[in-house]
Every structure is written in structure tokens, then in C-alpha cells.
C-alpha angles and dihedrals in degrees: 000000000000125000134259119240090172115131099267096052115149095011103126097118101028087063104041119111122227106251093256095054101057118122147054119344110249114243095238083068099050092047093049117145124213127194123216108262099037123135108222137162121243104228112153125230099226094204084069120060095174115101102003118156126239113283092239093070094047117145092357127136109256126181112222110237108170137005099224099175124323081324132089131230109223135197117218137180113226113181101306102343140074117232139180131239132178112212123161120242095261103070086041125086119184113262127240 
């Protein structure tokens, strides 16, 4: 059998979900707000594929920058430089 490249290669155990945790996603996480200026921690929600960020910049700090959309604009560090990544609210959680 040939092997994947698609973006979530690789990702079985990323995007698998602890056993107490299985289920539908509750409605306060979906309609979560973010101001400009929060810190928050990428950490996808794997019942929901949409607007997940690539894997490389899992359970990293990220600074919000823009609202474009229902989506954030997030500022990450990877390595030395800054780059930007667009995620939607429900695969954020505000930093502490």
C-alpha cells in the first residue's frame, strides 16, 4: 500500500481523543471569543477537522493578532522566526 503525505499524516495518535473525553463537542467551546492581544495554546479538537492548524505548531503559545472570519490569526514562534497561522476558536484555549 502506498503511503499517505496528506496534511494529517502521521497524525493517529495526535488526534485521538482520551477515553473521557469522547463525544460531542459542547456548544460553550465552539462559540469561544478571543481578543486581540490574548495568549492562547493551539491544541486541536479532533471531532472537528475543519481549521486545524498545521501539526508542527501543536500545543505551542501563540499570540492572537486578527479575527478574519470566525477564524484567528495567530502569531507563533517556530524555531527563530515568527510565523502566522489561521485556526479557528475551537482547537485554541486561552494560555496561562
Amino acid at each position: 500500500m502506498r503511503r499517505s503525505h496528506g496534511p494529517r499524516q502521521g497524525t493517529r495518535h495526535a488526534l485521538k481523543k482520551r477515553r473521557r473525553e469522547r463525544g460531542k463537542v459542547t456548544i460553550t467551546r465552539r462559540l469561544r471569543e478571543f481578543k486581540v492581544g490574548d495568549k492562547v495554546l493551539i491544541s486541536p479538537e479532533p471531532a472537528v477537522q475543519k481549521g486545524v492548524p498545521h501539526r508542527r505548531f501543536f500545543n505551542k503559545h501563540a499570540k492572537v493578532v486578527e479575527k478574519r472570519g470566525r477564524a484567528y490569526v495567530l502569531e507563533v514562534r517556530d524555531q527563530k522566526a515568527t510565523k502566522r497561522v489561521i485556526s479557528l476558536p475551537i482547537h485554541l484555549r486561552l494560555s496561562k
